[in-house]
C-alpha positions as CSV (number, residue, x, y, z in Angstrom):
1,X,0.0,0.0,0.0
2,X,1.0,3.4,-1.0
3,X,0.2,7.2,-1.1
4,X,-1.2,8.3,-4.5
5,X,0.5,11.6,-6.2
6,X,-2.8,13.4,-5.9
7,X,-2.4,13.1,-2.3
8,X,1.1,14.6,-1.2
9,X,-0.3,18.6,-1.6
10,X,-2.9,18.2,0.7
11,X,-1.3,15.7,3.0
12,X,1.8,18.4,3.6
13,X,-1.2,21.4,3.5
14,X,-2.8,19.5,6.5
15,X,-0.3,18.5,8.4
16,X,1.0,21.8,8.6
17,X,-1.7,22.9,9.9
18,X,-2.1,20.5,12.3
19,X,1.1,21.5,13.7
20,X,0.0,25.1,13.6
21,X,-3.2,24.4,15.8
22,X,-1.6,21.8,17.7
23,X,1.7,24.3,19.4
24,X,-0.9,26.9,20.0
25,X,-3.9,24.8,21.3
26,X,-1.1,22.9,23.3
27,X,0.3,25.6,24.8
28,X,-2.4,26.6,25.8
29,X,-3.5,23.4,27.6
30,X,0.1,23.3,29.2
31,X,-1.0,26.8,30.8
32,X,-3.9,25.3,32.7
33,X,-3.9,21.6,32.1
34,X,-2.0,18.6,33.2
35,X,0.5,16.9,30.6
36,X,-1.7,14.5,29.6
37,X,-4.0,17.3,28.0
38,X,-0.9,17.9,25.6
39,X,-0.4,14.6,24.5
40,X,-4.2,13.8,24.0
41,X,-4.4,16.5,21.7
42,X,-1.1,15.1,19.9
43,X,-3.2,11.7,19.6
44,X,-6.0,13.6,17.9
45,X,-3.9,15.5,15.3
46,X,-2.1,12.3,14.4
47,X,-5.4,10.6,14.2
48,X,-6.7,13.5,11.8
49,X,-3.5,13.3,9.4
50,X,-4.2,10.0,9.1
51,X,-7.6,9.9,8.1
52,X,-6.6,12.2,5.9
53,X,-3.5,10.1,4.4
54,X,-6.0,7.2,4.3
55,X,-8.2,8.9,1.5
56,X,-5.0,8.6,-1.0
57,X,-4.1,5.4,-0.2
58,X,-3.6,3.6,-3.1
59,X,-3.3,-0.8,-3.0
60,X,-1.1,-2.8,-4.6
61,X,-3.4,-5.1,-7.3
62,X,-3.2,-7.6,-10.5
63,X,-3.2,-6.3,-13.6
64,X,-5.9,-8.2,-15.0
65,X,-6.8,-8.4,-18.8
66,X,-9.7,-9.9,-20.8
67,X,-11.2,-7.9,-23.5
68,X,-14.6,-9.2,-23.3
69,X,-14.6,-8.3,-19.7
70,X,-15.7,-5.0,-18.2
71,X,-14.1,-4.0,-14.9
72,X,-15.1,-2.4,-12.1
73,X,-13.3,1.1,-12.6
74,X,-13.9,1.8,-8.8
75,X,-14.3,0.3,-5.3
76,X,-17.8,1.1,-4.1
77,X,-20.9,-0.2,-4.4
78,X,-22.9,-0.7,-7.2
79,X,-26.2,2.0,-7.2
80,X,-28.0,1.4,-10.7
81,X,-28.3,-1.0,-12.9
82,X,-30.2,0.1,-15.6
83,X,-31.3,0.8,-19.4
84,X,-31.0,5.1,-20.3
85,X,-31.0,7.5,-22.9
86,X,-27.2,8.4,-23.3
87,X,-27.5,12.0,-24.5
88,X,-23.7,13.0,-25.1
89,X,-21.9,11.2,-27.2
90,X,-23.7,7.9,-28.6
91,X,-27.5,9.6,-28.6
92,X,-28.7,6.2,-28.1
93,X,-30.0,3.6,-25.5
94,X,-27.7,2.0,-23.2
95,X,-27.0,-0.1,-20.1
96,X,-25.6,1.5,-17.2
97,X,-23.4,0.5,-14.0
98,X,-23.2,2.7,-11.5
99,X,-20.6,2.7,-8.9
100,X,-20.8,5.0,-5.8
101,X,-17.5,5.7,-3.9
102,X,-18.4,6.4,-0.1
103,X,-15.5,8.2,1.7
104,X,-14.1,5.5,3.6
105,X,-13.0,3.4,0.0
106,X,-10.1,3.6,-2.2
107,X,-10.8,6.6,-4.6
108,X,-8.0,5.8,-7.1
109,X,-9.8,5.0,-10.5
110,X,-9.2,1.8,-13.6
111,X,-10.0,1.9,-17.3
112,X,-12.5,-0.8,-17.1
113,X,-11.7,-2.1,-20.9
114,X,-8.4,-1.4,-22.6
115,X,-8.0,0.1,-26.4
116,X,-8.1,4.0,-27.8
117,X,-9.6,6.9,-26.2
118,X,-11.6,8.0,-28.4
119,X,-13.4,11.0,-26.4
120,X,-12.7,12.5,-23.8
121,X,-14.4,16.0,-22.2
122,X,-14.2,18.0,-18.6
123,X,-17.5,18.9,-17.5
124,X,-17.9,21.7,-14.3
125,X,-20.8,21.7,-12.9
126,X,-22.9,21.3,-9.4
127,X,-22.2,19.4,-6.4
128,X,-25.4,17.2,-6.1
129,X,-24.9,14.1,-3.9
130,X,-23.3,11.1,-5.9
131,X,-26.9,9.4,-5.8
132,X,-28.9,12.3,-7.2
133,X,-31.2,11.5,-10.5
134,X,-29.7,14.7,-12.3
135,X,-25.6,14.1,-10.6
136,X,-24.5,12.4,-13.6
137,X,-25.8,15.5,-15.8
138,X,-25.2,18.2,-13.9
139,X,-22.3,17.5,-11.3
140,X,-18.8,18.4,-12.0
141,X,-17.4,15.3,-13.9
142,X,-15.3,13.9,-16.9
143,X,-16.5,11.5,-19.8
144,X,-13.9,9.1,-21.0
145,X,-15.0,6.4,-24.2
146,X,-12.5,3.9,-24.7
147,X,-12.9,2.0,-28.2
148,X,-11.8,-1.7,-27.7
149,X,-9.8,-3.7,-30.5
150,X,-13.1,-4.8,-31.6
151,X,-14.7,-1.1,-32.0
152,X,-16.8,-1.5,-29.4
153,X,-17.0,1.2,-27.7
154,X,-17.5,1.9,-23.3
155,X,-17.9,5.2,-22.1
156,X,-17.4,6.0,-17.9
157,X,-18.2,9.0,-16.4
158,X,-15.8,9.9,-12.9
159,X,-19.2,12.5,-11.7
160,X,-17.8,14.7,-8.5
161,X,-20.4,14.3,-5.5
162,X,-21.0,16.7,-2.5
163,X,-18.0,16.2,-0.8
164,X,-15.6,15.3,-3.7
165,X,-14.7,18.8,-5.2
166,X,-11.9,17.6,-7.5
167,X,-11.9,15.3,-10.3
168,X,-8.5,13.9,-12.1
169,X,-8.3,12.3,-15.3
170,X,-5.2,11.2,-17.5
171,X,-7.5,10.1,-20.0
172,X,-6.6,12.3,-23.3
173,X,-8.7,11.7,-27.0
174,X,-6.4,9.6,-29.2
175,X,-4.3,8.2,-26.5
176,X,-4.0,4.5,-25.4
177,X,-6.3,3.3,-22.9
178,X,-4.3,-0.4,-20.8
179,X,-7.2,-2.2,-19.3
180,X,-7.0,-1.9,-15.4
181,X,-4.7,0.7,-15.5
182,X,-4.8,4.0,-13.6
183,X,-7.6,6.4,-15.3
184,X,-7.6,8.8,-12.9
185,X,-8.4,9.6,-9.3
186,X,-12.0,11.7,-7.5
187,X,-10.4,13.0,-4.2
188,X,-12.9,12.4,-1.2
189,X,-15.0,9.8,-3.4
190,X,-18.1,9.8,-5.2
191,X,-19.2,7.8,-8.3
192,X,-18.3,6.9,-11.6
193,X,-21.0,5.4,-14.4
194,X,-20.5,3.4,-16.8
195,X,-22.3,2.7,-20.2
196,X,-22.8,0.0,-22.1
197,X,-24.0,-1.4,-25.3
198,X,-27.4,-3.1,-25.5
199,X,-26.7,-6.7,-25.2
200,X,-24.2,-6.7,-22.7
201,X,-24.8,-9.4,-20.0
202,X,-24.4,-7.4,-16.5
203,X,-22.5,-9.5,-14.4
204,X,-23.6,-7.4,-10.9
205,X,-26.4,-6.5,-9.3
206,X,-27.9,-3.3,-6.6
207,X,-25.7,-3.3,-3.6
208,X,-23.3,-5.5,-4.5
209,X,-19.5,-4.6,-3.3
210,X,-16.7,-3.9,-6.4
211,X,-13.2,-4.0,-6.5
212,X,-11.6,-1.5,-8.8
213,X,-9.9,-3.0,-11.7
214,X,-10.6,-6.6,-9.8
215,X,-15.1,-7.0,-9.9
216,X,-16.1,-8.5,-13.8
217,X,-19.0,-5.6,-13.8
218,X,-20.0,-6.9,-17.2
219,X,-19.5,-8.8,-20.3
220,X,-19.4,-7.4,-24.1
221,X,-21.1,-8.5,-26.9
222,X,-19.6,-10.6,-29.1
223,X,-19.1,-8.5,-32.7
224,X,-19.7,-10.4,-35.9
């Protein structure tokens, strides 16, 4: 287990001002308080920096492959399941899995297929909670469609939620795309969607657990 890069900035931002409060608020508490008071708030600054540290923490996994597979692109648990209107880039029907990232799970993201980026935009936008009808419309959030060997082609949204303010990508149009490979990274969780072509069998179901680039989420239509 390891920090992720997005990490080290805010990491150093807070622990420097956990030092900050913690010589003032201690020295304060050494004015009136036992020792003890001192160390106790030591114990909760350390405790904070770590929670903090925890949100970047980024695990050691296989590199799995299979290009009829679709992987999980995030740890979470799954929140739709479902048959839409995608309005952006195919204009057609289309199945989506929907993974929600709560804040205690890993919030490093996976292409879920491997091939060509084919599309890739930045949208701002609100801060709706993850779960929200409209948050994968109007939130702050990146597309990303990957075209496979094949031509078929997967799109995933990384959509920013209320707490989750900051969305990375290194997806970039025309680029290669290495199945289960780091796609990108939504600081303080939140969700990411994928979609689909019709006649994919869905390999999950509501409220089941994922494993980024580990969970088989679905499996692609064979092309003639």
């Amino acid at each position: 287990m390891k920090i992720n890069k997005e990490g080290y900035g805010i990491i150093a931002v807070t622990a420097a001002i956990l030092i900050v409060l913690y010589l003032a608020t201690a020295g304060l508490a050494m004015g009136f308080e036992p020792l003890w008071a001192a160390v106790a708030l030591g114990v909760v600054a350390a405790a904070l920096l770590g929670f903090v540290a925890l949100f970047f923490r980024e695990p050691e996994r296989p590199v799995l492959s299979d290009p009829q597979i679709v992987f999980a692109p995030a740890d979470g648990t799954v929140v739709a399941c479902e048959e839409v209107e995608e309005k952006e880039y195919f204009g057609r029907r289309m199945l989506q899995v929907s993974v929600f990232m709560s804040v205690t799970n890993v919030h490093v993201n996976w292409f879920p297929v491997g091939g060509t980026v084919s599309y890739y935009k930045y949208h701002p936008g609100k801060f709706l909670v993850a779960w929200h009808p409209k948050s994968s419309e109007e939130n702050e959030r990146t597309t990303t469609v990957v075209r496979t060997a094949d031509g078929t082609e997967v799109l995933f949204r990384q959509i920013a939620g209320f707490v989750a303010r900051r969305i990375v990508s290194y997806a970039r149009a025309g680029a290669p795309a290495v199945q289960n490979s780091h796609c990108g990274f939504i600081k303080f969780g939140s969700r990411v969607d994928l979609l689909l072509p019709l006649g994919s069998e869905v390999l999950v179901k509501l409220g089941d657990k994922t494993v980024g680039s580990q969970t088989p989420v679905a499996r692609l239509p064979k092309t003639e």
